[in-house]
C-alpha positions as CSV (number, residue, x, y, z in Angstrom):
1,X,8.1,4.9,-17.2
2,X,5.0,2.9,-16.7
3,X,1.6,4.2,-15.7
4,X,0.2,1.5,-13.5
5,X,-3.3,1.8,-11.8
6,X,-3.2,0.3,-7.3
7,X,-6.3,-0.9,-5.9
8,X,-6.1,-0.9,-1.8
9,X,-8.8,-1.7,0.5
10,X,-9.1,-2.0,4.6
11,X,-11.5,-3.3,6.9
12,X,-9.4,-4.2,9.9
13,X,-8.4,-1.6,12.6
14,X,-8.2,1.5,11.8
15,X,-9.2,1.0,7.6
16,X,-8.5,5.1,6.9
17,X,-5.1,5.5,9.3
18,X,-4.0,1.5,7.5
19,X,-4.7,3.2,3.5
20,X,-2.8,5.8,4.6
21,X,0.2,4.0,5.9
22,X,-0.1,1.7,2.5
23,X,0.2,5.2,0.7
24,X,3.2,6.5,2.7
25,X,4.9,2.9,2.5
26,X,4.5,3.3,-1.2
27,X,6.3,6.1,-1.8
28,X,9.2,5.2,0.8
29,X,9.5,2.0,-1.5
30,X,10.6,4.5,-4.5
31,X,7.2,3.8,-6.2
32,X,5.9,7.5,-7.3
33,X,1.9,7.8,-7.4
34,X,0.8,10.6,-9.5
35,X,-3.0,10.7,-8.4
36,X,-5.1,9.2,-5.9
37,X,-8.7,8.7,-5.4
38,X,-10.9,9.3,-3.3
39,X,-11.7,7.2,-0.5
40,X,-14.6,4.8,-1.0
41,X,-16.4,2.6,1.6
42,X,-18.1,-0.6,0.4
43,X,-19.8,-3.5,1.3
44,X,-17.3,-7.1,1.8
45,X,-18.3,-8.6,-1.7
46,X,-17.2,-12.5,-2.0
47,X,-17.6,-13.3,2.4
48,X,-20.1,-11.1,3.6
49,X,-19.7,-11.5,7.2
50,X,-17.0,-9.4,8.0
51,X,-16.2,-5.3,8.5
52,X,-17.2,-3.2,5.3
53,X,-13.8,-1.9,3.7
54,X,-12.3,1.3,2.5
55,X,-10.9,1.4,-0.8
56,X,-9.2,3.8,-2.9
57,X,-6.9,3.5,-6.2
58,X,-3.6,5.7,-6.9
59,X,-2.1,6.2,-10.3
60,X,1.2,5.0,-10.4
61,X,4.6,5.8,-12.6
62,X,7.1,3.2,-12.3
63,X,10.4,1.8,-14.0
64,X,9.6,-1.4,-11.8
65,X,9.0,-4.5,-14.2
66,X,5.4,-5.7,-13.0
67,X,7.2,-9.0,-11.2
68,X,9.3,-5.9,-9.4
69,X,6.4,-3.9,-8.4
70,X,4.5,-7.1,-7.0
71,X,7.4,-7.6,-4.9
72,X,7.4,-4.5,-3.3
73,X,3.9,-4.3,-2.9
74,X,4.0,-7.8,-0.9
75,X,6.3,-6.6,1.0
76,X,4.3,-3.4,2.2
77,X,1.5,-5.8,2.7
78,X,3.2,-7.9,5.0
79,X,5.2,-5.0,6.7
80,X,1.5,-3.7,7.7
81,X,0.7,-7.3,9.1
82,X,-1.7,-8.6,6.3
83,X,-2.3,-11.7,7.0
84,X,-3.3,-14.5,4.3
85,X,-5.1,-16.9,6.6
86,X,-9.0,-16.9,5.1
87,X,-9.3,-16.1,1.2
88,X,-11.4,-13.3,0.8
89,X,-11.7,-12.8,4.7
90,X,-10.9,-9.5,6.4
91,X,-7.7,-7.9,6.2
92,X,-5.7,-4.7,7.7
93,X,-4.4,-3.4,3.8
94,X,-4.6,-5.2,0.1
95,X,-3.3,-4.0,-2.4
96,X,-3.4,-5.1,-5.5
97,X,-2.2,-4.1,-9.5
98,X,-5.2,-3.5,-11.3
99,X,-3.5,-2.1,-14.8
100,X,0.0,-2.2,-15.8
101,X,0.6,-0.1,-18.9
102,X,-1.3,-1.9,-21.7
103,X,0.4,-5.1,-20.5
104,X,-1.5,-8.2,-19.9
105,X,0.1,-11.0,-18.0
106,X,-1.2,-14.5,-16.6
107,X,1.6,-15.9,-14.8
108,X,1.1,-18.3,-11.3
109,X,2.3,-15.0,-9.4
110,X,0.4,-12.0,-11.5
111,X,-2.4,-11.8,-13.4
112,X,-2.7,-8.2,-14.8
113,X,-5.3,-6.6,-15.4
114,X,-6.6,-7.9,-12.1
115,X,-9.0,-10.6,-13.1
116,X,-12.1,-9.8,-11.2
117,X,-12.0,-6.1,-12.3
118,X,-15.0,-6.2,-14.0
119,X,-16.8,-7.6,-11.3
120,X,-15.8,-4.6,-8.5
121,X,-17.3,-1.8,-8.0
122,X,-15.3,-0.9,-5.7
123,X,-12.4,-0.4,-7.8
124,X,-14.4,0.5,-10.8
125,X,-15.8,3.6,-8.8
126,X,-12.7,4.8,-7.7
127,X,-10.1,3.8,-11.2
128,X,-13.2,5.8,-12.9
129,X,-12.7,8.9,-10.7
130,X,-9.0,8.9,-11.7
131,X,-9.4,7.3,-15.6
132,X,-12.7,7.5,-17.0
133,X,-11.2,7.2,-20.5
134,X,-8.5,4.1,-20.1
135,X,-9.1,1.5,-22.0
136,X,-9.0,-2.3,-20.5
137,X,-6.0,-4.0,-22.9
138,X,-8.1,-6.8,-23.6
139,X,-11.9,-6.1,-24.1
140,X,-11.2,-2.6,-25.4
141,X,-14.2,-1.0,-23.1
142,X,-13.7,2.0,-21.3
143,X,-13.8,2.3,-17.7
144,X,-16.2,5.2,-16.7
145,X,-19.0,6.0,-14.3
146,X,-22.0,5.2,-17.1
147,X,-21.0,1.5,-17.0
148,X,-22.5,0.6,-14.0
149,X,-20.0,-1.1,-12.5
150,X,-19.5,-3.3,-15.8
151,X,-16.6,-3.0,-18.3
């Protein structure tokens, strides 16, 4: 089994009922979280004019391979009606593979961990609630609440 760390993040419709749709969708797809965090509402970073978003991270344990688990998760995504028409713009459910093990891919498809990580405080908040002590595979920094927001 792999641990594997989830962002997800709403700010179309109904952004708590659409997390936790994502959630059950999750766990009907075989994929077993093993924490969650709590629910976090933040301010549209990269296109500010749109609806502030909801976030939250679950731990994951999986015998998916990474390619596997982005699958799946695309397929919840587009199961909830994400639509990919603006880049950044607003969106009913994202999710997206922050950590996968100590793995670190960069692949067309997947880049793990999630490349703008360090630049998110809205997953930094929450992946600090539920790992304060894991260690990004390539910088070596810890994720925790002291850093700010930084890695």
């Amino acid at each position: 089994m792999t641990t594997a760390y989830l962002g997800l993040g709403s700010n179309l419709g109904d952004r708590e009922a659409n997390l936790g749709l994502a959630l059950e969708n999750l766990e009907a797809a075989g994929i077993e979280m093993t924490r969650r965090s709590h629910i976090y509402e933040t301010e549209p970073r990269d296109l500010p004019d749109q609806p502030w978003f909801l976030n939250l991270v679950v731990e994951i344990a999986t015998e998916l391979s990474a390619a596997e688990l982005l699958a799946r998760i695309q397929a919840i995504e587009s199961k909830l009606g994400r639509q990919r028409t603006l880049p950044k713009g607003p969106r009913i459910i994202d999710i997206d593979i922050l950590f996968y093990g100590d793995s670190v891919l960069d692949t067309r498809e997947l880049v793990i961990p999630h490349p703008r990580l360090a630049e998110r405080r809205f997953v930094l908040e929450p992946l600090a609630e539920l790992a304060p002590m894991l260690r990004h595979p390539v910088t070596g920094r810890r994720c925790c609440r002291q850093s700010r927001g930084k890695w």
